[in-house]
C-alpha positions as CSV (number, residue, x, y, z in Angstrom):
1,X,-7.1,45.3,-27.2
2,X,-8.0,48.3,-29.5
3,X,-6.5,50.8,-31.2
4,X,-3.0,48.8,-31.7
5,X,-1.6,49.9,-34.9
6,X,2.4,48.7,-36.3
7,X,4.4,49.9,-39.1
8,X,7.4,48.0,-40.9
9,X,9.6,49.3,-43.1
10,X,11.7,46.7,-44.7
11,X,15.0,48.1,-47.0
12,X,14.9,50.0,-50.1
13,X,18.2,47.9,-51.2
14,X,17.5,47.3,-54.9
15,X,19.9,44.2,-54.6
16,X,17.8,42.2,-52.4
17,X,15.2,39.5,-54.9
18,X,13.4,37.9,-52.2
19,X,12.2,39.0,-48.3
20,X,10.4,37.5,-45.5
21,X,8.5,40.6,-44.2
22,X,6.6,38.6,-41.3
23,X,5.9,35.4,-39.5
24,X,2.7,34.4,-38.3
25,X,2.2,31.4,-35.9
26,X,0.5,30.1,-33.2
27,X,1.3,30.6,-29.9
28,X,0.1,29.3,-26.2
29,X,-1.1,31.8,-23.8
30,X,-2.4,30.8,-20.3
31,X,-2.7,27.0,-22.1
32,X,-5.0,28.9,-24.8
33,X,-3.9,29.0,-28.6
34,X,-3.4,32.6,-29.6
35,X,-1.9,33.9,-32.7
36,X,1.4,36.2,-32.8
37,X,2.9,38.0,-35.2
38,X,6.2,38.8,-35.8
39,X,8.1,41.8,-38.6
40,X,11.1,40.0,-39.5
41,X,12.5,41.5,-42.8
42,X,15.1,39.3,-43.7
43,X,16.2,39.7,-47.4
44,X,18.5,37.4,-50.1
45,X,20.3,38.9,-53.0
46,X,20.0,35.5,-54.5
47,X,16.2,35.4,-54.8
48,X,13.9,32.8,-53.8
49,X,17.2,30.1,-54.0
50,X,18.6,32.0,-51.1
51,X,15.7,32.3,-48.9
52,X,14.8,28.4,-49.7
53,X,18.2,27.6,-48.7
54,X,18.1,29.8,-45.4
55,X,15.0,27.4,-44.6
56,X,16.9,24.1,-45.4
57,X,15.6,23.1,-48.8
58,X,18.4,21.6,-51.2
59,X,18.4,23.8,-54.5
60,X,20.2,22.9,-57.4
């Protein structure tokens, strides 16, 4: 594959503290390990407490 080129432009809100732009992972194709990547942009106002939380991580 050449020539494949993406652009993401996550928010301009000035209230959001923390953002997960992308994910990357691994991924089975045809039983072979490939990698994929994925634009997520998913902001919190509350900073990194909020996005911790989101992923299940108690915060005090």
């Amino acid at each position: 594959m050449t020539g494949t080129a993406w652009t993401f432009q996550p928010t301009a809100d000035p209230d959001i503290r923390a953002m997960v732009v992308a994910e990357l992972y691994r991924h089975t194709v045809d039983g072979r390990p490939a990698w994929k990547l994925r634009a997520l942009g998913q902001g919190w106002a509350d900073g990194l407490d909020g996005l911790a939380r989101a992923y299940g991580v108690d915060v005090e």
